[in-house]
N, C-alpha and C positions, 0 to 999 in steps of 0.2 A: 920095867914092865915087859919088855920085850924075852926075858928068861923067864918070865913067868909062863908052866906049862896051862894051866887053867885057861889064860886069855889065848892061848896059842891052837887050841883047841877051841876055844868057839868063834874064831876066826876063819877055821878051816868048815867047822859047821856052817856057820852063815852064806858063805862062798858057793856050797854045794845045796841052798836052800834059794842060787840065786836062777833065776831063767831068763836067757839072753835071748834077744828078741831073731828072729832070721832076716838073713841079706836085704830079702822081697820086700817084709815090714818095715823095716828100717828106712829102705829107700821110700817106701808108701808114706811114710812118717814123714820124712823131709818136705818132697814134694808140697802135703797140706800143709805145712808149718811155712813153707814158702810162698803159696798162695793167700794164706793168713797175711803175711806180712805185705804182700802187693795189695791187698783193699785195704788195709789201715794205712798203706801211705796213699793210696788214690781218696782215701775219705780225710786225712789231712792235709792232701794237699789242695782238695774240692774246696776245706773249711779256708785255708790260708788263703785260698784266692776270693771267697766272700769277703774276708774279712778283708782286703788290699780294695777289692771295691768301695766296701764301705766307709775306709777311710779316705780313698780318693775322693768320692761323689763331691764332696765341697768342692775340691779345685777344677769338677769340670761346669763346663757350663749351663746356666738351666737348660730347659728344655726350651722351646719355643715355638706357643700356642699356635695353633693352626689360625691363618688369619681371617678374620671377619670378612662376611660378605659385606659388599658398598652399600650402605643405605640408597635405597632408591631417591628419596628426599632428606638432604641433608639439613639440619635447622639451623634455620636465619636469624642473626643478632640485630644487627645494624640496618637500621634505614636508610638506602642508598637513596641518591635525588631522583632516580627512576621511577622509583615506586609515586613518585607524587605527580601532579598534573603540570604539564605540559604547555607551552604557550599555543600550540596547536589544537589543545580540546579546551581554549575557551572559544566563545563567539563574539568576539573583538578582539583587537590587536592593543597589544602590550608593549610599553617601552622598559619598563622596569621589574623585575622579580626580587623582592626584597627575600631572604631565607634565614633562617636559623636553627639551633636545636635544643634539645635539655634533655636532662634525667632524672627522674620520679617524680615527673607531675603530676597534676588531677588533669580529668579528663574534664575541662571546665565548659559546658556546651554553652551556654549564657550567661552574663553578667546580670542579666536584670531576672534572671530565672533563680540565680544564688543569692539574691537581694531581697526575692518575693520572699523565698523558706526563711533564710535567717529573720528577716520583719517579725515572723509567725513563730520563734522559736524552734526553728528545725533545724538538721544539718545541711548544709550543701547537696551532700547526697551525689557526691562525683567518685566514680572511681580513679584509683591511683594507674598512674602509667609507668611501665620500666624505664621507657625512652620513646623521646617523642621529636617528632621534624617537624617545622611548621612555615608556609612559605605566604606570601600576599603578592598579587598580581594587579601594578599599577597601570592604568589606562594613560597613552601618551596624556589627554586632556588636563591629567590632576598634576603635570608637571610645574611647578617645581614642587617636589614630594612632603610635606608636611608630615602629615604621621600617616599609621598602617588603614584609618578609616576611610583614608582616599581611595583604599585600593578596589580596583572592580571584584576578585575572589580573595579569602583568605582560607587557606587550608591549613588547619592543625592534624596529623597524623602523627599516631601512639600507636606503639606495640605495649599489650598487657597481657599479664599472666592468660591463660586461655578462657579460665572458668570466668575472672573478670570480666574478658570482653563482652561472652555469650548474659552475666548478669546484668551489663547496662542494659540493654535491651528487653531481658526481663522484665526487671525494672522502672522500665520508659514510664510507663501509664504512671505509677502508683509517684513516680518524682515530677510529672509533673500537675497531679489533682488537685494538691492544695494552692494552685494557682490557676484554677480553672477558671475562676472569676476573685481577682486580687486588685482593690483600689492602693493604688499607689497614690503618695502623699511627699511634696518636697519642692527643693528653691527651682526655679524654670526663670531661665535671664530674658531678659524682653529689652527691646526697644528703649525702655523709660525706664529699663531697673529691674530689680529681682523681685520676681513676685513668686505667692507659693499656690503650686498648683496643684492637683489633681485628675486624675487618668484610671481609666477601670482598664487592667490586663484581664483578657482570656485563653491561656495557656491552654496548647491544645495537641494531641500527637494527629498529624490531619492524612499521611499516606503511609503505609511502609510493604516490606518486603518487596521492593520495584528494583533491588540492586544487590548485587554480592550477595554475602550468606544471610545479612540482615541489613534491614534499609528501611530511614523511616527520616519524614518531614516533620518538625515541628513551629509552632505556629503562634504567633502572637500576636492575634485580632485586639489591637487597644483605640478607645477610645479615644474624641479631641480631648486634650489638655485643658481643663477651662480653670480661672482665677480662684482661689477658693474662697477670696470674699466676694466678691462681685457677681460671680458665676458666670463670667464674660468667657468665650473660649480664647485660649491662647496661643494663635496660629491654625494653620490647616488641618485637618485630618489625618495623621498619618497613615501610609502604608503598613499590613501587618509585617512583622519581624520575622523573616526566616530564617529558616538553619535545615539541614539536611547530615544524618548520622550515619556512615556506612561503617559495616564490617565484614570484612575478608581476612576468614581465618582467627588468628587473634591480634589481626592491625582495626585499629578504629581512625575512620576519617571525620573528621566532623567540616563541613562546608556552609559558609555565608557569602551572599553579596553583596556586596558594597554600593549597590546601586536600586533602583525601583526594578529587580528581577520578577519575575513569576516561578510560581511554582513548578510551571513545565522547565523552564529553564534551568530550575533548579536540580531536578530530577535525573536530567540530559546529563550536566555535571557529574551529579553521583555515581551514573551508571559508568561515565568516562574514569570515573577516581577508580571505581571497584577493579577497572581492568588493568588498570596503572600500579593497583595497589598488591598485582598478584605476585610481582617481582619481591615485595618483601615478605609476604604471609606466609605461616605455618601452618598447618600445611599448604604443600606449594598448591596452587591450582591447576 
């Protein structure tokens, strides 16, 4: 091919149809071709360094959250022996403080008030407790200690869920109406034997709001006891039955005495339980 004159002629045509760029351009040319090439590698190399992040991020370590302010009131679990009463806030002197504790009891405020409803077909009607402490305060007198009915006070205190505590007290009236006037009926031991007796209960809520966030006496004005065949009375009259209900917060106190107390005395108690009881309530006081 190369003796061929036809190719050798438009070899030499081509050549003189070519136009070569000048010195100026040429350098112009370089230049931007050069500048080209420094942003493609500043933009690969911007990419390779995202991407070296984002395969490191695992191995570094989280972040870590800005930390929480202090609660002002931190919330209380446990019933410390603080929160309950004191051998200094009764009005007699103590040789004995019997103590204990549990978890999810009822809040049982009477035995003969859960005695009247079930007679009648009702429920109890106690609320449930998370956790509860309950202590009884023996008067030297009743020594040597038999059971806890010796004792001059018994406090049972519960912590309950919040809305619980505030619905016992709701509550109060309508648990205990069906016992506003309840004859009680059964064996009473006597002197000469068992005989069956009879007794009219008048179930009664008689004070409240005197303590804490709610506070309330209730009251069981009953009848003598008399024979139910004879219709002899059986024994003296008794004294009515009290109890006193505090709450602080969502702790519930419930208070009895164990002796011929009054109502003022009763009351004196409750207010002393409420201040004792701020140590465990939610909120604090």
């Amino acid at each position: 091919m190369r003796d061929d004159p036809t190719f050798v002629e438009q070899i030499k045509r081509d050549l003189r149809d070519v136009r070569w760029l000048a010195p100026e351009e040429i350098r112009s040319r370089a230049r931007r071709r050069s500048q080209r090439k420094i942003v493609v590698a500043t933009v690969v190399l911007a990419l390779a360094g995202v991407s070296a992040v984002a395969v490191a991020a695992p191995k570094s370590p989280p972040p870590v959250p800005p930390a929480a302010a202090p609660s002002a009131s931190p919330t209380r679990h446990e019933i410390t022996t603080d929160a309950l009463l004191q051998p200094a806030d009764l009005p007699h002197q103590v040789d004995v403080q019997l103590s204990q504790s549990g978890l999810g009891e009822p809040v049982r405020l009477a035995d003969m008030l859960s005695y009247c409803r079930t007679s009648q077909g009702r429920p109890e009607g106690w609320q449930m407790s998370i956790l509860s402490r309950s202590q009884t305060f023996v008067p030297k007198r009743a020594a040597p200690i038999l059971t806890q009915s010796d004792g001059l006070v018994t406090q049972d205190l519960f912590r309950l869920v919040p809305e619980a505590a505030r619905q016992l007290f709701a509550t109060l009236d309508d648990l205990v109406a069906p016992c506003a006037e309840w004859l009680s009926v059964g064996p009473i031991l006597t002197a000469g034997g068992t005989r069956t007796g009879e007794a009219l209960h008048r179930w009664s809520v008689a004070q409240r709001g005197f303590a804490g966030d709610d506070a309330a006496i209730l009251r069981d004005s009953l009848t003598v006891t008399r024979d139910l065949e004879t219709g002899q009375p059986l024994g003296d009259a008794p004294s009515p039955i009290l109890l006193a209900v505090v709450r602080v917060g969502d702790t519930v106190s419930v208070l009895r005495l164990g002796y011929d107390g009054t109502e003022a005395e009763l009351v004196q108690l409750a207010v002393a339980a409420a201040a004792r009881m701020c140590a465990a309530a939610n909120p604090q006081c």
